[in-house]
C-alpha positions as CSV (number, residue, x, y, z in Angstrom):
1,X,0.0,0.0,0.0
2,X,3.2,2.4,1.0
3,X,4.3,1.8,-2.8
4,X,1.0,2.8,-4.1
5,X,0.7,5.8,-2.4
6,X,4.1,6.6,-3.2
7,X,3.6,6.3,-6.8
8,X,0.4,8.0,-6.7
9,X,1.9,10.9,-5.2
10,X,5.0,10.6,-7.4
11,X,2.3,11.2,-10.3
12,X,0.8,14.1,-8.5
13,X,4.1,15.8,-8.3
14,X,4.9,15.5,-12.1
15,X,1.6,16.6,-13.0
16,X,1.6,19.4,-11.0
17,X,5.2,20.7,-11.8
18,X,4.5,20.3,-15.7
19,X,1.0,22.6,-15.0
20,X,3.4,25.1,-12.7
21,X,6.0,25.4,-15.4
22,X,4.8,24.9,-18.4
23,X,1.1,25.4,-19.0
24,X,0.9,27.4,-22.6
25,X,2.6,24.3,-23.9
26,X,0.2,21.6,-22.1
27,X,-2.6,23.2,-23.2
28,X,-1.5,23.2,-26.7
29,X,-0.6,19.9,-26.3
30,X,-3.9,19.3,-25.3
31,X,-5.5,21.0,-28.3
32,X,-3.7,19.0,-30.3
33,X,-5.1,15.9,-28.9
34,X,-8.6,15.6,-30.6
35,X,-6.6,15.7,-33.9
36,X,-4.7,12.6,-33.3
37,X,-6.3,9.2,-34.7
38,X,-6.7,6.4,-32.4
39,X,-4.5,4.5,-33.1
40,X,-1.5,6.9,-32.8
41,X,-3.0,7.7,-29.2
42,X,-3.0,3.8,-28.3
43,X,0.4,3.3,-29.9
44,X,1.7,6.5,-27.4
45,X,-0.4,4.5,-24.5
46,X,1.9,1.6,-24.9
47,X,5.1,3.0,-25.1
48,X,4.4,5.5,-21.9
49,X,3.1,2.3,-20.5
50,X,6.3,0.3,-21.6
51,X,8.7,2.8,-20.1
52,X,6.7,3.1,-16.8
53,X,6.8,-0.8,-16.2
54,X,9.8,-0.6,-17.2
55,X,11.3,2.2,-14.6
56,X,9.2,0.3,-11.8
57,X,11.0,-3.1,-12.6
58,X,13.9,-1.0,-13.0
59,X,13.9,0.4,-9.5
60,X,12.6,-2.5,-8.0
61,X,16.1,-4.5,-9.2
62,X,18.4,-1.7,-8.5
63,X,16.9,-0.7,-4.8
């Protein structure tokens, strides 16, 4: 449960720094969005997913 929350807020803290720093260019990222097919948006999906499973595994082995 410790890791959840810890990952969870670990999200939070991206998010938030990327809205505090940044937000002219996530909104246009955003805008741009709807304009994207679905299949490029599942094909970006995966491969955040792949690199996320693959940090977690990653710090799991090395810590």
């Amino acid at each position: 449960m410790t890791t959840i929350l810890l990952a969870l807020g670990l999200v939070c803290v991206v998010e938030g720094l990327m809205w505090a720093l940044a937000p002219r260019l996530l909104r246009r990222m955003a805008e741009e969005l709807p304009k994207l097919d679905d299949q490029m948006l599942r094909t970006i999906g995966v491969v955040v997913l792949a690199v996320g499973t693959g940090l977690v595994f990653l710090s799991r082995h090395l810590g």
